[in-house]
ROZAKE-943072 format. One line per 10 residues: number of its first residue (from 0); for each residue z, y, x of C-alpha. Coordinates in Angstrom, 3 decimals. Last residue first. Layout:
! ROZAKE-943072
NUM) Z,Y,X; ...
***
This chain:
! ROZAKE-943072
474) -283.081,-67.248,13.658; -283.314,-70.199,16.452; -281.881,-68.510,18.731; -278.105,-68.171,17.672; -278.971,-71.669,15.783; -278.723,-73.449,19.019; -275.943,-72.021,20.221; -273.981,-72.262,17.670; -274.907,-75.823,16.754; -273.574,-76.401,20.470
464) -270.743,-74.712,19.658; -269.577,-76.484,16.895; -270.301,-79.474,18.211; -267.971,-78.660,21.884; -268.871,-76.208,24.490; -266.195,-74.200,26.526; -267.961,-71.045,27.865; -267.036,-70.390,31.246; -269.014,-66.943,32.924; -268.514,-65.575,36.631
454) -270.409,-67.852,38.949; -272.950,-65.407,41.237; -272.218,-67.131,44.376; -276.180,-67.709,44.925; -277.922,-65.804,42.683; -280.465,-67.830,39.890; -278.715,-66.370,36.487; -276.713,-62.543,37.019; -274.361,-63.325,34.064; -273.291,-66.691,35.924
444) -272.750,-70.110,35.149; -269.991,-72.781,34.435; -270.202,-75.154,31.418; -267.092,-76.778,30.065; -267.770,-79.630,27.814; -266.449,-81.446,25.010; -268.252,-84.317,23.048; -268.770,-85.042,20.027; -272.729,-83.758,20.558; -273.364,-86.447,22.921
434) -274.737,-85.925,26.159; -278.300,-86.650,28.008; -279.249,-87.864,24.353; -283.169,-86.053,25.782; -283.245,-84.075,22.384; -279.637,-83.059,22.656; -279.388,-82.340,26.400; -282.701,-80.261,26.286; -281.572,-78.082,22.999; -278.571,-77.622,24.717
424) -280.131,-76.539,28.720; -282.083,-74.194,26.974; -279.770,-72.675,25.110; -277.746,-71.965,27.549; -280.373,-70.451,29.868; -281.328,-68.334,26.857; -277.770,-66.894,26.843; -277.903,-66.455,30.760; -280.574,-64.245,30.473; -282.430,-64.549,34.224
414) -284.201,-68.006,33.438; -284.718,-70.660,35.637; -286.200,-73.539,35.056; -284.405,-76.647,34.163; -283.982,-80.117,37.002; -281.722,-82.545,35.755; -278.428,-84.050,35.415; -277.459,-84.056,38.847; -273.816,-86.277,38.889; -271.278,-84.699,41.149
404) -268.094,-86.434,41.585; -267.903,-86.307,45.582; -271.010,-84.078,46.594; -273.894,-86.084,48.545; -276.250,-86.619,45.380; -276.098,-82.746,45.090; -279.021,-83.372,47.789; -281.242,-84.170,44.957; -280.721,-81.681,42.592; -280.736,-78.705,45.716
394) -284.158,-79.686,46.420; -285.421,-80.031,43.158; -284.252,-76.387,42.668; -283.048,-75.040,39.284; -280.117,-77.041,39.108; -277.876,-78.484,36.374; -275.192,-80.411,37.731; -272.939,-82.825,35.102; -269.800,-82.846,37.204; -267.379,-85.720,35.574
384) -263.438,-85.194,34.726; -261.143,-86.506,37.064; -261.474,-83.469,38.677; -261.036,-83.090,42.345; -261.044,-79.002,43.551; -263.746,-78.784,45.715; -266.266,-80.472,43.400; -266.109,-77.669,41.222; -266.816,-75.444,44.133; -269.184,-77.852,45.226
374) -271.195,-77.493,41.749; -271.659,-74.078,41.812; -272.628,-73.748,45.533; -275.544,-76.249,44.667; -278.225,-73.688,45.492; -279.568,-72.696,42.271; -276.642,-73.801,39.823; -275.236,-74.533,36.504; -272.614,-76.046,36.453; -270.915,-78.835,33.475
364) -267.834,-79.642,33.582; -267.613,-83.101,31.872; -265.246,-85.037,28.719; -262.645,-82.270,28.022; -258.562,-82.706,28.106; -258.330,-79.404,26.988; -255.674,-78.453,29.909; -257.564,-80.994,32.608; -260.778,-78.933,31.422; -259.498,-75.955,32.101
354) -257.761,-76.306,35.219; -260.998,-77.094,36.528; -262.443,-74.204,35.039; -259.970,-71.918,36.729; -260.651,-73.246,39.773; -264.096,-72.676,39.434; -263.515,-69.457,38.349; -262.051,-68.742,41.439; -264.375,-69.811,43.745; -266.857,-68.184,42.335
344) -264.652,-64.690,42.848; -264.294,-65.983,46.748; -262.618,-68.364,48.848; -260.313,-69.611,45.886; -256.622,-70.906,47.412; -257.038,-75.017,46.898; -254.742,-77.343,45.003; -256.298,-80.627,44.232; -256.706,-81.509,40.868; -257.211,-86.142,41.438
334) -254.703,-87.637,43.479; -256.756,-91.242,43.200; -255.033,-94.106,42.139; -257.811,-95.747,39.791; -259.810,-93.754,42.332; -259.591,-96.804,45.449; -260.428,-99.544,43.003; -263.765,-97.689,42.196; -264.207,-97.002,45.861; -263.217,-100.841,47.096
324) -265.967,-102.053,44.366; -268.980,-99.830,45.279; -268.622,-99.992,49.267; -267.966,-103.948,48.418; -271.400,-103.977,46.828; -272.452,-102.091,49.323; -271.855,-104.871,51.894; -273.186,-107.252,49.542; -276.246,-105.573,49.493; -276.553,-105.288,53.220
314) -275.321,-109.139,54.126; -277.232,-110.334,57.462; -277.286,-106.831,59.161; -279.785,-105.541,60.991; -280.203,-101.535,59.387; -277.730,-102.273,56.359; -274.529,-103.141,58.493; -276.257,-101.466,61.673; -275.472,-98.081,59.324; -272.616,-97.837,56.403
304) -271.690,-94.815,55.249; -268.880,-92.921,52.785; -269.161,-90.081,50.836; -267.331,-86.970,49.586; -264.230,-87.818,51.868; -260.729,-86.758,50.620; -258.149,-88.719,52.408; -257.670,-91.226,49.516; -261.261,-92.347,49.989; -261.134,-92.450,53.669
294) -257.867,-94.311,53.192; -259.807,-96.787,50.586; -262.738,-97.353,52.656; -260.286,-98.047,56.324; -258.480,-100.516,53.952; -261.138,-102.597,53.008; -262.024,-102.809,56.818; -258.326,-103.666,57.777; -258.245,-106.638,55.262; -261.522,-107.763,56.715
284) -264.841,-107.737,54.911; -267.168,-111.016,53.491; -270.698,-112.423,53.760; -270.484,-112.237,57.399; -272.565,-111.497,60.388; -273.801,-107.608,60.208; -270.210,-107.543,57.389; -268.276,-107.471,60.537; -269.224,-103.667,60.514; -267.995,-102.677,57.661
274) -267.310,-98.969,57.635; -268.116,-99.004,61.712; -269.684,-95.686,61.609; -269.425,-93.163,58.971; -266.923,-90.720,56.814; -269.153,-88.281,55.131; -267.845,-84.821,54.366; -269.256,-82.201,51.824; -268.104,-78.535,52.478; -266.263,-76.695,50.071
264) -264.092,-74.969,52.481; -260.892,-76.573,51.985; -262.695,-79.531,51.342; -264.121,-79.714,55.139; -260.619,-78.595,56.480; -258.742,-81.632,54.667; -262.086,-84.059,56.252; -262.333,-83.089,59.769; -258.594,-83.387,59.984; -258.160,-86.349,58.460
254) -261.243,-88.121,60.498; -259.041,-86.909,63.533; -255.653,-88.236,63.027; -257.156,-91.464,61.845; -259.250,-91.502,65.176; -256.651,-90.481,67.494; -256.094,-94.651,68.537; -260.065,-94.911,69.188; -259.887,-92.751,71.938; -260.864,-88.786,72.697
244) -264.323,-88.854,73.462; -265.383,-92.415,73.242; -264.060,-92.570,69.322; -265.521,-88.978,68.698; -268.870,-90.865,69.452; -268.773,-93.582,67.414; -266.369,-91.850,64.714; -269.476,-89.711,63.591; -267.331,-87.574,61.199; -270.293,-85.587,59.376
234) -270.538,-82.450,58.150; -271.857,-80.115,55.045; -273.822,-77.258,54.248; -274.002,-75.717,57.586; -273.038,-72.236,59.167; -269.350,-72.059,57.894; -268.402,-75.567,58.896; -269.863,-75.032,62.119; -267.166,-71.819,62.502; -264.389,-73.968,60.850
224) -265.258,-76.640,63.632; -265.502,-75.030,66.405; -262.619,-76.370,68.598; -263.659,-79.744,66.517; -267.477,-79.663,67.621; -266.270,-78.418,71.479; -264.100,-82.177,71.416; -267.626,-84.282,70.865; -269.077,-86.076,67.457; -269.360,-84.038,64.414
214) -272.462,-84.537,63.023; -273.498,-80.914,60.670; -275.505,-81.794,58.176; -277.524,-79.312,56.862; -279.131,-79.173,53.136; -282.999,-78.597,53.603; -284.319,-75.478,53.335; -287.587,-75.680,55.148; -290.656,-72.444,54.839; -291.791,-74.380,58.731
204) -290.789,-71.497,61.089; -287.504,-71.171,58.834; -286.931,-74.597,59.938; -287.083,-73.988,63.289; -284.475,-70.868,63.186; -282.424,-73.141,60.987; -281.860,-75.562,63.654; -281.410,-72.221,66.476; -278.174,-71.014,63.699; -277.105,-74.822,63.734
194) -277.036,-75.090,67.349; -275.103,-71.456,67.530; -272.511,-72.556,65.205; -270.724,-74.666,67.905; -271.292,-77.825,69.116; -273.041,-79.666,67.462; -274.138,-83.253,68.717; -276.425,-84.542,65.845; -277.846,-82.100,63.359; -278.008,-83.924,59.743
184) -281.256,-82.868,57.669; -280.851,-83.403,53.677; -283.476,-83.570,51.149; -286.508,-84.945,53.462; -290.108,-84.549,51.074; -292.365,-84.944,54.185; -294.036,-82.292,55.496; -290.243,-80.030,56.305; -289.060,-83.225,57.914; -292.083,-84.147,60.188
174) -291.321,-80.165,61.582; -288.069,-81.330,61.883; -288.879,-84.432,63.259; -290.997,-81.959,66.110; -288.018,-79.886,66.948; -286.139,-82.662,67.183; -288.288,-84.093,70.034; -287.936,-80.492,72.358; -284.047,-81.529,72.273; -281.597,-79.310,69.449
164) -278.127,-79.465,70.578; -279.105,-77.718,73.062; -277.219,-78.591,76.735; -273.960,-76.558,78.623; -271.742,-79.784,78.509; -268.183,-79.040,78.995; -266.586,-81.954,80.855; -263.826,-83.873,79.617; -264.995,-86.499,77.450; -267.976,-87.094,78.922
154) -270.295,-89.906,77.126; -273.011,-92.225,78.078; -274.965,-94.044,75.545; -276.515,-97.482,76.703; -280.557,-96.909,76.874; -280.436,-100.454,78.787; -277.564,-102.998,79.450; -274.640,-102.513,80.883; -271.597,-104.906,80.623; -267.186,-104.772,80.978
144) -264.443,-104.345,83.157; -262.010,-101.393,83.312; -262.043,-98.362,85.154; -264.694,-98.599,86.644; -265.279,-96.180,90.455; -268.327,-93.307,89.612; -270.441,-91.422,92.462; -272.367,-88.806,91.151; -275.872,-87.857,92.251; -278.480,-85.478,92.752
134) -276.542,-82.394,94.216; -273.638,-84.496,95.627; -270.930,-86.016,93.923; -267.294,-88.095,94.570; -264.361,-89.622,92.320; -265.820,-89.446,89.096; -263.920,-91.987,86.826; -265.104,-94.519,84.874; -264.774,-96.633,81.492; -266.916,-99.208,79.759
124) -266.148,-99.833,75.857; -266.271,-95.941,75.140; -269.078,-95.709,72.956; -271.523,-97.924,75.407; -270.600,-96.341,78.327; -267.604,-93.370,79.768; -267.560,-90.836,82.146; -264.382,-89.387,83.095; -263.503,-86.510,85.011; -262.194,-86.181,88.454
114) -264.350,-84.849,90.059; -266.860,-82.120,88.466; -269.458,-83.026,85.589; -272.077,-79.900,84.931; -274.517,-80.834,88.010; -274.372,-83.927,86.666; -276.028,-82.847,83.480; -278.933,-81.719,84.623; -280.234,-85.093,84.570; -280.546,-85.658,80.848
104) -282.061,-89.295,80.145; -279.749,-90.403,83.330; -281.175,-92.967,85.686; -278.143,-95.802,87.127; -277.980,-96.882,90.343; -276.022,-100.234,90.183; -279.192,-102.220,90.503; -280.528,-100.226,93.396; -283.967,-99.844,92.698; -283.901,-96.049,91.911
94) -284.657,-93.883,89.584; -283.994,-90.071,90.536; -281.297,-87.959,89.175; -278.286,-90.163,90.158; -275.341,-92.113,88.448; -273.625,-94.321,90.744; -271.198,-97.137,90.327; -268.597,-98.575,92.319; -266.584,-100.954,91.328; -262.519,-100.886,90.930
84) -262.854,-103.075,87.541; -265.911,-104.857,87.252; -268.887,-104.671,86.162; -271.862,-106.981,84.898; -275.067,-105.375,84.500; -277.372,-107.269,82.089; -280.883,-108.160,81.901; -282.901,-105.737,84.137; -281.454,-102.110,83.043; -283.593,-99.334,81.758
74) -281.921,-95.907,81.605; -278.647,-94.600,80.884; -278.449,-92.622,77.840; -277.382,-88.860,76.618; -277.815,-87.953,73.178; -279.503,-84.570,73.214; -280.249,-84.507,69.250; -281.490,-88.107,67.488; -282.546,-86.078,64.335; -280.845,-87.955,60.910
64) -283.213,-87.435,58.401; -281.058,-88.022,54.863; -282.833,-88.597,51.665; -281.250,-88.149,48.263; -281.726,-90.065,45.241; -282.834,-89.820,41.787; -282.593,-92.861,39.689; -285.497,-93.514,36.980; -285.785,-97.119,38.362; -289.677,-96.296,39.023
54) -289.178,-92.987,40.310; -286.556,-94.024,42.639; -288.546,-96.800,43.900; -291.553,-94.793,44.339; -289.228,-92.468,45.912; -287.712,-94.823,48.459; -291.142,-96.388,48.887; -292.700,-93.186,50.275; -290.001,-91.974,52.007; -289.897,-95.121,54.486
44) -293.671,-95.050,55.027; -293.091,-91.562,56.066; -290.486,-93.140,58.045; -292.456,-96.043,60.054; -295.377,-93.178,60.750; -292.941,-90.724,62.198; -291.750,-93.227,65.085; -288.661,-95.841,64.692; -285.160,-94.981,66.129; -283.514,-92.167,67.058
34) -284.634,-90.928,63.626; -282.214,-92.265,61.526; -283.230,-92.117,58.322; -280.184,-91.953,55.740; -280.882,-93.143,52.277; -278.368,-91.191,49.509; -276.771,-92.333,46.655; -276.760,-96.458,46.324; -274.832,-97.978,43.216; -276.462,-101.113,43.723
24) -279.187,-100.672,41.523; -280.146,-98.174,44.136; -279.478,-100.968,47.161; -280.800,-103.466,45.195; -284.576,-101.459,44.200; -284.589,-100.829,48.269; -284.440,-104.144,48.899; -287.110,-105.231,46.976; -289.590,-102.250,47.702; -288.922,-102.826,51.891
14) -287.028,-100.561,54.476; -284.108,-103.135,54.259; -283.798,-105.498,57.330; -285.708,-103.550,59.606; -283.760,-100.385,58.954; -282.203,-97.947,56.332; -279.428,-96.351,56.755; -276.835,-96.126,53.669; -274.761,-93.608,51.949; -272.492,-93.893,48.940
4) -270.550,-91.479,47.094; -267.125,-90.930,45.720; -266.981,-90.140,42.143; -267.836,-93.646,40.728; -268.417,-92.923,37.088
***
């Protein structure tokens, strides 16, 4: 089984049945919705056919609403704005006529930019400097040459913007989210744990628990990052943005980071942007884009995404095909039983189940688990072996789509004795040929059933044991 997962956007090109039923067939875990673009009736329409797929092909997947957050855009352009280097360029409060007057989506930040700092277009293609300001306006000289056109993002890599993460819009997807069957929410533009704390405020309005995302895309994100990373479920490394903050050339340095500190903690990573991007125009990837899968693969990612390359591009199935091929080439050599200290007591037996089943040499580990933490843990620490997930929550079953390795068996109900559990979840395996009886399994659980962190029990499960357990309640 492929243990690194796959994520793709959905767009024009591939919110239909048909495509939808390649992508899964394809090897497809989890359909982002990017919610920057399109309004609330094109993505309900968008859930609906991914789960009438789903249920159809008898594939669970996850569903990802990205919310746009406070990204910050120039406004409407006529044709194209052609710069050059040494130009001036203004950025002002009010619209204007002047062609290189440029409308901000968020005025209020140019009262937070001072001279001197940079300001930067279109993901860092277009570069400026501030060198004056007034009350409504700042006055910017290029840096480089290069085109506007309109709704280009603008980004400050030096300044410390004092804006919500979470925009008056957001609040309303979210609310769209919590109606409409969304598994996973990622928050765009963190900054610190506080915008995920307000995110789950709203959500709490609305009785949602979806698995949090947390996007990490400006310089406060990484100053913050263990303290995000403890508020959310799992991140993001939105290279687009972190590319115009600090450079396309720290990148690597950055995406490696992100990712060692997210498994540290048990946190699921996806590497995105740019994956395959030539792939929009051509039925084939570069050398270096082949290698930029692998290297996130090596490095530890949980899942990797492609966006315009299944939202407009010309070749979306074959560009997960290649997602699909590179990854399984990728874990032939993959440094599987990492090292980790435990966190916690959970933690710990995790580990020690892990270790486990590389000493037996057994087929799956098998968790069970209410709110996924269970099957991270195992996750955490790389076995070659498979996760078999067991979850009590069709929320939490879905979203374990995300984790590197993990494979959600299915949904059980929960039961407090833990012996009962177990026999449950045998008697369902064998009569559904889920698993094979010759096999050899380590299951994971705890003596106090349905609490989060609770993990305290292994019980090593092979034919023998099975028939054990079965015939332990039977008489």
């Amino acid at each position: 089984m492929r243990k690194t997962k796959i994520v793709v956007t959905l767009g024009p090109v591939t919110a239909n049945e048909k495509m939808i039923e390649k992508l899964i067939n394809r090897g497809v875990n989890v359909f982002r919705l990017n919610f920057s673009h399109g309004d609330h009736e094109v993505h309900k329409a968008s859930i609906k056919l991914i789960r009438n797929v789903s249920a159809k092909l008898k594939k669970e997947v996850a569903i990802l609403q990205d919310i746009s957050g406070p990204k910050v855009r120039i406004g409407e352009i006529d044709g194209v704005l052609k710069l050059k280097k040494g130009d001036r360029l203004t950025l002002a409060k009010e619209p204007s006529d002047d062609i290189k007057t440029l409308h901000l989506t968020y005025t209020d930040i140019i009262d937070m930019v001072k001279i001197g700092e940079e300001v930067f277009f279109a993901d860092g293609t277009l570069q400026s400097v501030v060198i004056d300001k007034d009350e409504n306006a700042l006055e910017l000289q290029m840096l480089n040459d290069g085109e506007l056109t309109s709704r280009k993002g603008v980004n400050f890599p030096k300044t410390k913007l004092k804006i919500s993460a979470i925009t008056a819009k957001d609040e309303l997807d979210i609310e769209f989210g919590s109606k409409n069957d969304i598994d996973i929410v990622a928050l765009s533009f963190v900054q610190d744990r506080k915008d995920i704390l307000k995110a789950k405020q709203i959500m709490a309005k609305h009785n949602f628990e979806p698995f949090i995302v947390a996007k990490i895309e400006t310089g406060e994100a990484i100053n913050n990052l263990e303290d995000i990373l403890d508020e959310c479920n799992g991140v993001m490394v939105a290279r687009g943005d972190l590319g115009a903050e600090f450079g396309v050339t720290k990148l690597p340095r950055i995406q490696k980071h992100i990712i060692k500190v997210a498994n540290r903690l048990h946190k699921p990573v996806i590497t995105a942007t740019q994956m395959l991007t030539t792939m929009k125009e051509n039925p084939f990837p570069t050398r270096a884009e082949v290698s930029d899968i692998a290297n996130a693969v090596y490095d530890g990612t949980d899942a990797v995404m492609l966006s315009d390359e299944t939202t407009i591009g010309k070749f979306s199935v074959e560009a997960v095909e290649v997602l699909h091929d590179t990854i399984k080439d990728a874990e032939i050599s993959y440094p599987f039983f990492k090292d980790f200290e435990p966190l916690d007591s959970s933690d710990a037996v995790s580990k020690s189940a892990v270790q486990l089943a590389k000493n037996l040499n057994k087929e799956a580990l098998v968790p069970f688990t209410t709110s996924g933490t269970s099957a991270l843990t195992l996750s955490k620490y790389r076995p070659k072996q498979s996760i078999y997930a067991v979850s009590h929550s069709l929320k939490t079953h879905r979203a374990l789509n995300l984790v590197w390795g993990v494979r959600p068996l299915f949904i059980m109900e929960q039961v407090k004795n833990p012996t009962t559990l177990l026999y449950n979840f045998v008697k369902k395996v064998l009569d559904e040929k889920r698993i094979s009886i010759d096999k050899k399994y380590i299951v994971t659980m705890g003596s106090n059933t349905g609490k989060k962190g609770s993990t305290n029990l292994i019980r090593v499960l092979n034919k023998e044991g099975m028939e054990a357990v079965l015939s332990s309640q039977d008489n």
